[in-house]
ZAMARGU-4260 file (C-alpha; in steps of 0.2 Angstrom, whole numbers, plus 5000, padded with zeros to 4 digits):
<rodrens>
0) 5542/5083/4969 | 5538/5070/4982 | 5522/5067/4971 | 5533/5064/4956 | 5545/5051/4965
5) 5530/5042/4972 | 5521/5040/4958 | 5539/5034/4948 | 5541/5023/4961 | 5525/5015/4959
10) 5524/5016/4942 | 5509/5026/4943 | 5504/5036/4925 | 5496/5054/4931 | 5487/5061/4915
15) 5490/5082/4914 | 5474/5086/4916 | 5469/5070/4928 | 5476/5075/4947 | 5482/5062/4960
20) 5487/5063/4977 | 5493/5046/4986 | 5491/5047/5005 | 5498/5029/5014 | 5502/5027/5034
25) 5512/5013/5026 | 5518/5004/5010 | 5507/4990/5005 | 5513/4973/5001 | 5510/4966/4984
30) 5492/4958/4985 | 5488/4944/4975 | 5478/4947/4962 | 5461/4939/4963 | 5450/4936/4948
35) 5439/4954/4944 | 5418/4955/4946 | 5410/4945/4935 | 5416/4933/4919 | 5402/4938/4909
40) 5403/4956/4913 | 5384/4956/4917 | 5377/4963/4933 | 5371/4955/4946 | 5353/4949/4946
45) 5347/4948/4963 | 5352/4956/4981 | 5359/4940/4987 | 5374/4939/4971 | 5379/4958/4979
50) 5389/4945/4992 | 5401/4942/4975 | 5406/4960/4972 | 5425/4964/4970 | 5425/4980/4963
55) 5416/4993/4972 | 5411/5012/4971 | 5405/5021/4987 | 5394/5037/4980 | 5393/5049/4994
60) 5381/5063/4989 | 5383/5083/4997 | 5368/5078/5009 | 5378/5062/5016 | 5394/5071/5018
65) 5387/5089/5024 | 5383/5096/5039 | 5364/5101/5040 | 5368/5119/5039 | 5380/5115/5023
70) 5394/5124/5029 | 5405/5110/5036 | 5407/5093/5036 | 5395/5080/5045 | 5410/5069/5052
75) 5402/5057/5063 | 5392/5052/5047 | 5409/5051/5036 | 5419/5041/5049 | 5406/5028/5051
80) 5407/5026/5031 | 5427/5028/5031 | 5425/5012/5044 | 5414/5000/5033 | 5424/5004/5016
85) 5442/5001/5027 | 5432/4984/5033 | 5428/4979/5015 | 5446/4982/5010 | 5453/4973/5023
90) 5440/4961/5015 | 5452/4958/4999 | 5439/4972/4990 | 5443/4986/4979 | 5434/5001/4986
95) 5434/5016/4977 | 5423/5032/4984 | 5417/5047/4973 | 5414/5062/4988 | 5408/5076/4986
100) 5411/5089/5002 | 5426/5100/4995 | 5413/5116/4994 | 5406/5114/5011 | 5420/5111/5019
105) 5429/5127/5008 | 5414/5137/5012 | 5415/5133/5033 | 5435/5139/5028 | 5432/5155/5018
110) 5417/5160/5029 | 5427/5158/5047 | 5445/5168/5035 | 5432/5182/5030 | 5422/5185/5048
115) 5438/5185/5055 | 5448/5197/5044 | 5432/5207/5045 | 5433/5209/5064 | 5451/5212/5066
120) 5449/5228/5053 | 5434/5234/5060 | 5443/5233/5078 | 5456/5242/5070 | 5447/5255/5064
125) 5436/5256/5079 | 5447/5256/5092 | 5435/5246/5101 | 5430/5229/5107 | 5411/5232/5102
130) 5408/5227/5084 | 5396/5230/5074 | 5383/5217/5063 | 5395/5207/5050 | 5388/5200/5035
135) 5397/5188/5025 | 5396/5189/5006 | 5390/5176/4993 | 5405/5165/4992 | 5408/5158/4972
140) 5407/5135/4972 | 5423/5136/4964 | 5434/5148/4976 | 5425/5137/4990 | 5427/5119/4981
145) 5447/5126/4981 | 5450/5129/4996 | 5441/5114/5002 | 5451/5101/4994 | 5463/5101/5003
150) 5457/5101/5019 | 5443/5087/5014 | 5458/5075/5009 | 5466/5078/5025 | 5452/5072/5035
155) 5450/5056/5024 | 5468/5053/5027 | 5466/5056/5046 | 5453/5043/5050 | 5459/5031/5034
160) 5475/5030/5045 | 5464/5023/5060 | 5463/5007/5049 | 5481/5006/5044 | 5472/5009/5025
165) 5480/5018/5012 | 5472/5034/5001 | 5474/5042/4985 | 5465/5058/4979 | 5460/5059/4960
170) 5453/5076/4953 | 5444/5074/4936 | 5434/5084/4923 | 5424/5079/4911 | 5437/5081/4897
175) 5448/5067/4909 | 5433/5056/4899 | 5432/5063/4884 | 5449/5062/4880 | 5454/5044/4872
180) 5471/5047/4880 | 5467/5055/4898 | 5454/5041/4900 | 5466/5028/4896 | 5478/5038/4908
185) 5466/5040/4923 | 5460/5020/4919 | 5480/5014/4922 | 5483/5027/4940 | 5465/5018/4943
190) 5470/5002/4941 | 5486/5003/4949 | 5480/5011/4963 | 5469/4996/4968 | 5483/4984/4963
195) 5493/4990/4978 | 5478/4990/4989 | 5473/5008/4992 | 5459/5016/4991 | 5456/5032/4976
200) 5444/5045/4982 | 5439/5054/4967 | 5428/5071/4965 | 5428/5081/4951 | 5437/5096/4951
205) 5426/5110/4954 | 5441/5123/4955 | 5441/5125/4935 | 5425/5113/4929 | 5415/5122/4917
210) 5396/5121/4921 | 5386/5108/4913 | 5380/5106/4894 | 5363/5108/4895 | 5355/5091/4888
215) 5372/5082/4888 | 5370/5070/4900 | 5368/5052/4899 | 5370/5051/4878 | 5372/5034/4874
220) 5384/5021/4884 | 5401/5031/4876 | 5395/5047/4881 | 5390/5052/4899 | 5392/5069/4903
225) 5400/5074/4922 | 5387/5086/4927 | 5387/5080/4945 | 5395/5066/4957 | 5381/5055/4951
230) 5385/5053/4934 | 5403/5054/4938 | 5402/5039/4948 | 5391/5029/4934 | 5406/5034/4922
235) 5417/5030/4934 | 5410/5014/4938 | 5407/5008/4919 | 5423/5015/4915 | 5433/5003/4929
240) 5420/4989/4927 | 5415/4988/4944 | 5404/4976/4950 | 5395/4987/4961 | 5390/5005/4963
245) 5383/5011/4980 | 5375/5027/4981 | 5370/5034/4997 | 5360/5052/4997 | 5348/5058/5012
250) 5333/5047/5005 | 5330/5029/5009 | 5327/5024/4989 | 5317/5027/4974 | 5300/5029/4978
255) 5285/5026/4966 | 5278/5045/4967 | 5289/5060/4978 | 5295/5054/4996 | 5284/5061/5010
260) 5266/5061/4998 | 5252/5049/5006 | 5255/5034/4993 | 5272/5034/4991 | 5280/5018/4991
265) 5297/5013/4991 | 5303/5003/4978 | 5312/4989/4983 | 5319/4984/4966 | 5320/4994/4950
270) 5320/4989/4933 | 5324/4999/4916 | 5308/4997/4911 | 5298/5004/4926 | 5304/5022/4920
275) 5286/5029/4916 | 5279/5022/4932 | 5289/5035/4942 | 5285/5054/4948 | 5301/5062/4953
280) 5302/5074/4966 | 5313/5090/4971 | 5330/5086/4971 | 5340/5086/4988 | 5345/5099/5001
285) 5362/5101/4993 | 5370/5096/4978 | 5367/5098/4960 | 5359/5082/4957 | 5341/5076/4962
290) 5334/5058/4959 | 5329/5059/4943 | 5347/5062/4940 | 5351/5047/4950 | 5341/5036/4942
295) 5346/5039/4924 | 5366/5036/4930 | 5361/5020/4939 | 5351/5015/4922 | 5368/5020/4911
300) 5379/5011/4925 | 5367/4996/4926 | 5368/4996/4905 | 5385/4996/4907 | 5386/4979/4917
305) 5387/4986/4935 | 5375/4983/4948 | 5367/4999/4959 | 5357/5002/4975 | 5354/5019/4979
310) 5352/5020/4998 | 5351/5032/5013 | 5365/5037/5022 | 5361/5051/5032 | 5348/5040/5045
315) 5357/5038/5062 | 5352/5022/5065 | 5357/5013/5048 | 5372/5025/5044 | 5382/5014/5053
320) 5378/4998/5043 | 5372/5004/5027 | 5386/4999/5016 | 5389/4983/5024 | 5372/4978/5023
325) 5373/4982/5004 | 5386/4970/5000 | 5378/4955/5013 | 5362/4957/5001 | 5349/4963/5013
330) 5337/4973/5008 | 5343/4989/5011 | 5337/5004/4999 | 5333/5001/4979 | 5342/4985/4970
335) 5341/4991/4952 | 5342/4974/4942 | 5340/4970/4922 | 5330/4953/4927 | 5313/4955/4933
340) 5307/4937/4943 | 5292/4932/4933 | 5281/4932/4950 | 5277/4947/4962 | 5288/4955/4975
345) 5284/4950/4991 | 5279/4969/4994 | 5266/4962/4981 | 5260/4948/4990 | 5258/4953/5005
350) 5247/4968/4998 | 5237/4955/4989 | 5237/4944/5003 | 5228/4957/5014 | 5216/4963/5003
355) 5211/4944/4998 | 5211/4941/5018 | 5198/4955/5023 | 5187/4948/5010 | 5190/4932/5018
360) 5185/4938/5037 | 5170/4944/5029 | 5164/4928/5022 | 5150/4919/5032 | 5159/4906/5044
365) 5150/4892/5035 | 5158/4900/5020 | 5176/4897/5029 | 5171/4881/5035 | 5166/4874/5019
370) 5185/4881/5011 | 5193/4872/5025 | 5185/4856/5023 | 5186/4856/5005 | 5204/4858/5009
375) 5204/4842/5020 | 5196/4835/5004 | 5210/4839/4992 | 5223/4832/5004 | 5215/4814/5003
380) 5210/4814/4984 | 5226/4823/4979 | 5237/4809/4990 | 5248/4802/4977 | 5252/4820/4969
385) 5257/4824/4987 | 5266/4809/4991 | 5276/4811/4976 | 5281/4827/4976 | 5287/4824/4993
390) 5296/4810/4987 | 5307/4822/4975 | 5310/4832/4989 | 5316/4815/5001 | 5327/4809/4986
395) 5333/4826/4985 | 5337/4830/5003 | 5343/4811/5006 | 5356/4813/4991 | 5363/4832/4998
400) 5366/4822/5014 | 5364/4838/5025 | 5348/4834/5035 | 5350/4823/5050 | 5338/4810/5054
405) 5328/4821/5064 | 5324/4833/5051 | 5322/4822/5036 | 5311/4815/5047 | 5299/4831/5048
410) 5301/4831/5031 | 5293/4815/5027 | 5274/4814/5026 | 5265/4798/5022 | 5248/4792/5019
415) 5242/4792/5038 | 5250/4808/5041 | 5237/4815/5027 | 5223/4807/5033 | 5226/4814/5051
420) 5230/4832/5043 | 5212/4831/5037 | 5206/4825/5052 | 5213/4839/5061 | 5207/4851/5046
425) 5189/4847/5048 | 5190/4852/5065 | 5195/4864/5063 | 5180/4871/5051 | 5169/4866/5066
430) 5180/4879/5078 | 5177/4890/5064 | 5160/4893/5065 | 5161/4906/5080 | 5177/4912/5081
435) 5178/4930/5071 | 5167/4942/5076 | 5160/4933/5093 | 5154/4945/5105 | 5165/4944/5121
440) 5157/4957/5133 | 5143/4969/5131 | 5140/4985/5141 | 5128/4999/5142 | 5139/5014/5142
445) 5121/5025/5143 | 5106/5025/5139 | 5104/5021/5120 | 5122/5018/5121 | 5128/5003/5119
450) 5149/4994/5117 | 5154/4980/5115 | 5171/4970/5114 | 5171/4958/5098 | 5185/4943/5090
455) 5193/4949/5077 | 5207/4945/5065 | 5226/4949/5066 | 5230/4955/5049 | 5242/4947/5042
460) 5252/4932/5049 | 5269/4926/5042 | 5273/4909/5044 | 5290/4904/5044 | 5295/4886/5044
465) 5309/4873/5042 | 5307/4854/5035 | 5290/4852/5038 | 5278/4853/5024 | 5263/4846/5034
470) 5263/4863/5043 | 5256/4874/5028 | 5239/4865/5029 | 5238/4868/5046 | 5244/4884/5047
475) 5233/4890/5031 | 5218/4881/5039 | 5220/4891/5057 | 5224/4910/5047 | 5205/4903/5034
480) 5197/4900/5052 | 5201/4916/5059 | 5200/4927/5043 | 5217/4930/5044 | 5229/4933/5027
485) 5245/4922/5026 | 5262/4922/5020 | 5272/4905/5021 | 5289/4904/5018 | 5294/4888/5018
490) 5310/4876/5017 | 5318/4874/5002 | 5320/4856/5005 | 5303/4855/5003 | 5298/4865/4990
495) 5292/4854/4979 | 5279/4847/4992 | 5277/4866/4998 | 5270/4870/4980 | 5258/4856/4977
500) 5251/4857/4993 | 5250/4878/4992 | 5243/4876/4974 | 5227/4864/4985 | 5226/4878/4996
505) 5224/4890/4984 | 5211/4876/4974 | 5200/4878/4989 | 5201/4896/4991 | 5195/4899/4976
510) 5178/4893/4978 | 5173/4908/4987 | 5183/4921/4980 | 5200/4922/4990 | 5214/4912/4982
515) 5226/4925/4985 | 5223/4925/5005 | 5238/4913/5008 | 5253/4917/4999 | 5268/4903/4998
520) 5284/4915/4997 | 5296/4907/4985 | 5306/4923/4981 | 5326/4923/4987 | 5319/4934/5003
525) 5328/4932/5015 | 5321/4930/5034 | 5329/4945/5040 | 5320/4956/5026 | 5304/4947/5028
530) 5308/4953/5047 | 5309/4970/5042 | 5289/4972/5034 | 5284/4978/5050 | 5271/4989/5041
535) 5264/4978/5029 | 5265/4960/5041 | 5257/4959/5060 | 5263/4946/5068 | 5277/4933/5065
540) 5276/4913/5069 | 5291/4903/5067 | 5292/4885/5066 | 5308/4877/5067 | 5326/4875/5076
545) 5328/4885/5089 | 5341/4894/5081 | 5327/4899/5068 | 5317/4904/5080 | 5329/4915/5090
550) 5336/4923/5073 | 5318/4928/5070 | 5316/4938/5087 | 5334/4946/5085 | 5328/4952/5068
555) 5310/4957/5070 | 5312/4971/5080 | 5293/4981/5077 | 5286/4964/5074 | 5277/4951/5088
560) 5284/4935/5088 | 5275/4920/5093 | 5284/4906/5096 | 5298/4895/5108 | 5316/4897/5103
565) 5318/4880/5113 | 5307/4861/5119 | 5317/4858/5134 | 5304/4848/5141 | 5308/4838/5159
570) 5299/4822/5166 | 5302/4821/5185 | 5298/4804/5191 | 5293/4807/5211 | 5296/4794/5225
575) 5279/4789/5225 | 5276/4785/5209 | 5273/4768/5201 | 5281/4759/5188 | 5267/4754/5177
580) 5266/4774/5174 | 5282/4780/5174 | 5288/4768/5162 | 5272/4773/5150 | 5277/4791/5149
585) 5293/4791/5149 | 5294/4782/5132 | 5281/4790/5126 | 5288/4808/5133 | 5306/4803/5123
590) 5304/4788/5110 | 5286/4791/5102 | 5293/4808/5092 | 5313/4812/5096 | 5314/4826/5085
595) 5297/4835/5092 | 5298/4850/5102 | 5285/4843/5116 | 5298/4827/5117 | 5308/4824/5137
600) 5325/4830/5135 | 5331/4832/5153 | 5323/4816/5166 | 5325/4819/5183 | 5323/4808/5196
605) 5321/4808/5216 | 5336/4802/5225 | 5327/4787/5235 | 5322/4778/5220 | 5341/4777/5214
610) 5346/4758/5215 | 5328/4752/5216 | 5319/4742/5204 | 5311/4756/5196 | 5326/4765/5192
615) 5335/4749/5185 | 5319/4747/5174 | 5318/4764/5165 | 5337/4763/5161 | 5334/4746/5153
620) 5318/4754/5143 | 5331/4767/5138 | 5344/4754/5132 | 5331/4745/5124 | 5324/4759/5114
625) 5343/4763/5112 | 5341/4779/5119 | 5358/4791/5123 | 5359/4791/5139 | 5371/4809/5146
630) 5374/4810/5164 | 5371/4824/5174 | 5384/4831/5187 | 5374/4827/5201 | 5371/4808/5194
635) 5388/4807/5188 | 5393/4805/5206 | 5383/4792/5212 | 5391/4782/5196 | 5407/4773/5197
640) 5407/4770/5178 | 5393/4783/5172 | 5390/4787/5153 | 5395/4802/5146 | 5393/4818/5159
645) 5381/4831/5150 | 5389/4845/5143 | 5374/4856/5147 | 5360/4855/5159 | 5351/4867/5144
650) 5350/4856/5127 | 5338/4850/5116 | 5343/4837/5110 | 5329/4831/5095 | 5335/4814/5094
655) 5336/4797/5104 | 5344/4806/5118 | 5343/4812/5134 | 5350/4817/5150 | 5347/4810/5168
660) 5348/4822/5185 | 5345/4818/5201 | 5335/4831/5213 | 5332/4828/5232 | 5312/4834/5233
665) 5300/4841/5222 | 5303/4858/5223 | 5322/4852/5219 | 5315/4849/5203 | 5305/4863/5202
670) 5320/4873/5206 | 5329/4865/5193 | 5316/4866/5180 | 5314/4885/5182 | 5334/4888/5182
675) 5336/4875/5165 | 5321/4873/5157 | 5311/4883/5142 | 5293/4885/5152 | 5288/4873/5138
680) 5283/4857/5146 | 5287/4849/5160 | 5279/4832/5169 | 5278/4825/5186 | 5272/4806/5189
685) 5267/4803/5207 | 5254/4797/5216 | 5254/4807/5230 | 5240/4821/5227 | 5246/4835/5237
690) 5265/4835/5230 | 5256/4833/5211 | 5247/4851/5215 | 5261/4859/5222 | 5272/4857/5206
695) 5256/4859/5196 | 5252/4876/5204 | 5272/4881/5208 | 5281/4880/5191 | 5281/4892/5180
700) 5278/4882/5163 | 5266/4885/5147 | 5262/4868/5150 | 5262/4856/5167 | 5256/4837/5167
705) 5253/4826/5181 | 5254/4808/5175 | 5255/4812/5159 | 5265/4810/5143 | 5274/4828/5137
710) 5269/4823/5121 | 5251/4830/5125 | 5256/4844/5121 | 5248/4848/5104 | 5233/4857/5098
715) 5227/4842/5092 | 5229/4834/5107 | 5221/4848/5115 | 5204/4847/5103 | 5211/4865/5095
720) 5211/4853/5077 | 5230/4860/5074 | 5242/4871/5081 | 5254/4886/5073 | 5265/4882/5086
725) 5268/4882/5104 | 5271/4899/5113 | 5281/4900/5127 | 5278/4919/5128 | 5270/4927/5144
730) 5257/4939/5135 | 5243/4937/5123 | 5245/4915/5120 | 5254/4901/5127 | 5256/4884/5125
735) 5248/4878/5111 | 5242/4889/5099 | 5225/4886/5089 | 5213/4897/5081 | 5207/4906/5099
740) 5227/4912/5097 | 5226/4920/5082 | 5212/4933/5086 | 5212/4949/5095 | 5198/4961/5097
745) 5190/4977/5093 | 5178/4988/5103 | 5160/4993/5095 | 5151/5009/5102 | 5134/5011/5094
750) 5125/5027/5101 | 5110/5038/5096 | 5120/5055/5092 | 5131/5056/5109 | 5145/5066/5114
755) 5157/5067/5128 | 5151/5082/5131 | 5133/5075/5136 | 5143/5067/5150 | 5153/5080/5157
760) 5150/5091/5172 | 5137/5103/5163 | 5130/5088/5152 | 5113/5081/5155 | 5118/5061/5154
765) 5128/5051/5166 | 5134/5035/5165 | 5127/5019/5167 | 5141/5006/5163 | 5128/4992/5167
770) 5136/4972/5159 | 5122/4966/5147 | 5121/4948/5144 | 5132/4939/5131 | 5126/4926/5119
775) 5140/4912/5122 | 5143/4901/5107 | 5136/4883/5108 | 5150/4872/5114 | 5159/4863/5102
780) 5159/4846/5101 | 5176/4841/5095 | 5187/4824/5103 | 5203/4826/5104 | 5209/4811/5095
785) 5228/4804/5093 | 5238/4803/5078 | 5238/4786/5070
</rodrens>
């Protein structure tokens, strides 16, 4: 009766045969009612749309929602879904979820009823506490799956309740489709359901469904038999026109071949027409459907203008996250999309990328060298295609008015930027020429048994960077040079420039066999997926903001990253220096590149040259080259009418501005440096020798100058040719990373039929361990020359 009066209330329609049970910790007010999935009633075509989903069905299979034993529920699992679905309605979304559970949790009920009634009659009869071995008999689904309904709505509506969130149960049966009428019925309590914001949990009712038709399932888009929750939710889905259909089982995806065998790869996304490429495996632990079964309701769903990822939802460390990260578009399980990209998956490229670049590492090095330089070639013949193309890209960027000055800056390239990337190329093809494969040390182990430690590549390097197209020659350069593969992703604001000069790089690749070793990725990846290749990529590079870089390192949890999430470079101008100097390299250190990560940010000064000469002259240097000036708190006092006090002593600040602070001593302002700086680099003009090697020696810094402009700080400068960028890491590189940085090594034992056991107590050898003498390469002769 209460049923009835609720559902009058509402003006809810309950279908004979269609059973609903409302459960709400409160009564919803009316929601406004916002515009339904999609207008064209197509599914979504990438991950990254999945952000637009209104409609959505949750799927959660028997392994998601069962205990391992399948007698009980696993309910740590379900509260962390009842939590995401609660977030995403509180979102403004229409969550629906199809559950199974109702015959485990039956069969933990009847099993626990029967062991019990068994014990108190056999107590009974024995007049005994001592009982003998119970055995409990085969319990029938349908007996279980009835007296688990109950029990498993209860439990939603316990931890629904947690979120203020309101429930409904709904028990079908394959007729409730079937029938034009009971669909029509169950499509309207659907429907209005979701109008007043609560959330239908739908299974079907196993109490009375008759087994499945054999070969009925999956007939056509009107006909889809409910033979298991799978293709109850695909109907369902269609039926509702939801925009998304989420179903999570105890497997991470579709994989090409069964899940577990040596090749099998998960498929990232799946389309129609992949269906012959695909060996299905056994189906899961519980449940009546396996992934061939999956996969044909997502087809029917996805023909039926509803997007699908199937996904796990049984790993403990995703479980928590998995829907969410669904509907945010990452790359979480398989996307299964009616639009195949006309290029390959970045799965692809970097497969093809590797291959191309263990080809390319065992090229001779004049072989790499002569790619390089016929790179630096390309960039000089090729100028006006460049320029233009970089041109779109600077109209483009100036028009969408979202780049500072900085940035559009980076983005720029001009004709004497292009001659001094090929400049720094050809350099870089020298370096080449004894940097894979050099022998570092030599030992004789025994005799006749020789090891040695030799360079070797990384793997595979991806190169993330922002508004800077001159990067991708450099980079691609460095990864030919060290026989590395490469994947580039860069900016879209410069794409166009990214393509012509990847399409160069490729050009030259191509003269010895390895076009495919860079790869420029243009997909819609985003970082945080790229991030997530740890088995396919080796180390990650990002060049960039610094909040690029520090979203990289929060994201690449199994990958290396090598980089600096910030340039808070210092210049500290000591008491003994002179003016002529400091003068020199503090405009060089701030005005010659603002927006460069090697550029001053922070100039501190010694106390007794305040209200000197030299101080008056570096602030009118400053105002001349109309450079922000932001006052430290220390300064700020010495100031009766200071500029405006620095909000923090830790910014970057990438533009014609800086901040002035004032230190007592030297090792003041190597205090300060270690408490605000980025171990970048950091300056100290002086002429006083001693106080110079102290800082140099004392602070902690992957790069320290005396005299000097911070702007040195390259791996051109250096005479490395070009840099990926500047570490400020403590293991492996730092400071400014060239070719050297992207090597490591590998150990080479060659012996005449030894064993460990020739060396042991009983064996006849010992060991030597004598150092042989190592070939060093011939010095390079390379001049570090500036930019023009």
């Amino acid at each position: 009766m209460l049923l009835q009066r609720l559902s009058l209330c509402a003006g809810l329609p309950l279908g004979p045969r269609t059973k609903s049970t409302i459960i709400c910790p409160r009564l919803a007010k009316p929601l406004t009612q916002v515009s339904l999935a999609r207008a064209n009633g197509n599914s979504f075509a990438h991950r990254g749309e999945l952000r637009q989903a209104k409609r959505i069905v949750v799927k959660l299979g028997s392994a998601v929602v069962t205990r391992g034993d399948e007698c009980g529920l696993a309910l740590g699992r379900l509260a962390s879904v009842v939590e995401q679905v609660a977030m995403l309605q509180n979102q403004g979304r229409e969550m629906m979820i199809v559950t199974s559970g109702a015959v485990a949790f039956g069969k933990q009920r009847l099993r626990h009823e029967i062991l019990l009634s068994q014990s108190v009659r056999q107590a009974l009869h024995s007049g005994q506490n001592q009982l003998k071995d119970m055995s409990v008999p085969v319990l029938e689904a349908r007996a279980c799956a009835a007296a688990g309904q109950s029990g498993l709505m209860a439990l939603y509506e316990a931890m629904f309740t947690q979120y203020s969130t309101c429930t409904a149960q709904v028990l079908v049966t394959n007729l409730d489709f079937h029938d034009d009428q009971k669909r029509q019925n169950l499509n309207s309590t659907l429907q209005e359901l979701l109008r007043m914001n609560i959330v239908p949990i739908i299974n079907t009712n196993d109490a009375v469904v008759p087994p499945p038709e054999p070969n009925s399932d999956l007939q056509g888009v009107n006909v889809i038999s409910i033979k298991d929750n799978d293709s109850l939710a695909a109907r369902l889905a269609v039926e509702m026109k939801a925009d998304l259909l989420i179903a999570l089982s105890d497997v991470e995806g579709l994989y090409d071949s069964p899940p577990g065998s040596d090749d099998a790869k998960l498929i990232d996304i799946f389309y129609p027409g992949d269906q012959q490429s695909i060996t299905y495996g056994t189906k899961s632990r519980v449940g009546l459907g396996g992934m061939e079964a999956k996969v044909k309701a997502a087809l029917w769903a996805l023909q039926g203008g509803t997007s699908v990822v199937i996904a796990n939802g049984t790993h403990p460390k995703v479980t928590g996250h998995v829907i969410t990260d669904i509907v945010e578009g990452k790359k979480v399980g398989t996307f299964f999309s009616e639009v195949k990209p006309a290029g390959p998956t970045v799965e692809q490229q970097t497969e093809m990328a590797r291959n191309s670049g263990r080809t390319l590492a065992a090229l001779h090095p004049d072989q790499r060298g002569a790619i390089i330089c016929h790179l630096a070639d390309l960039l000089v013949e090729k100028k006006e295609e460049i320029l233009a193309a970089n041109k779109t890209d600077m109209d483009l960027a100036a028009n969408a008015g979202q780049l500072s000055s900085a940035l559009l800056n980076r983005l720029s390239l001009s004709p004497a930027k292009l001659n001094s990337l090929a400049i720094g190329l050809r350099q870089i093809a020298v370096a080449s020429q004894d940097s894979v494969g050099r022998v570092l040390r030599r030992t004789r182990v025994a005799h006749n048994l020789e090891l040695e430690q030799i360079t070797v590549p990384i793997g595979v390097l991806l190169v993330i960077f922002e508004a800077r197209p001159d990067c991708l020659p450099q980079v691609s350069a460095l990864a030919i040079a060290s026989g590395n593969a490469l994947l580039a992703k860069g900016g879209k604001e410069a794409a166009n420039t990214n393509r012509v000069l990847h399409e160069l790089t490729q050009e030259a690749l191509d003269i010895h066999g390895v076009k495919e070793a860079v790869q420029l990725v243009n997909t819609r990846e985003e970082v945080e997926d790229l991030c997530r290749l740890d088995k396919m990529i080796d180390l990650i590079i990002p060049r960039g903001s610094s909040q690029l870089v520090r979203n990289i390192q929060r994201a690449a949890k199994s990958i290396p990253v090598l980089g600096h999430s910030e340039g808070i470079c210092h210049v500290y101008v000591d008491s003994e220096a002179t003016i002529d100097k400091v003068i020199k390299i503090v405009r060089d250190s701030k005005c010659d590149y603002p927006a460069a990560c090697n550029a001053m940010e922070t100039l501190l000064v010694h106390r007794d040259i305040l209200r000197t000469t030299l101080f008056d002259q570096i602030i009118d240097m400053l105002r001349t080259e109309r450079v922000k000036i932001h006052a430290g708190p220390r300064f700020a006092s010495y100031l009766t009418f200071s500029p405006s006090e620095v909000k923090s002593l830790r910014t970057e600040y990438g533009d014609l501005e800086c901040c002035i602070e004032v230190v007592d001593s030297m090792q003041e302002a190597i205090d300060h440096i270690h408490r605000y700086g980025s171990s970048h680099t950091d300056v100290i003009v002086t002429e006083n020798e001693d106080t110079a090697e102290q800082f140099l020696q004392q602070l902690d810094s992957a790069c320290v100058f005396w005299n000097a402009s911070s702007r040195f700080a390259d791996g051109y400068r250096f005479g490395l040719g070009a840099e990926v960028g500047i570490s400020t890491a403590r293991i492996h590189a730092r400071g400014p990373v060239g070719l050297e940085g992207l090597l490591t090594t590998k150990w080479v034992l060659r012996g005449d039929g030894h064993t460990a056991a020739d060396f042991s107590e009983h064996g006849t050898l010992k060991y030597l361990h004598e150092n042989l003498p190592v070939t060093q390469p011939q010095p390079r002769q390379m001049a570090a020359q500036r930019e023009d």
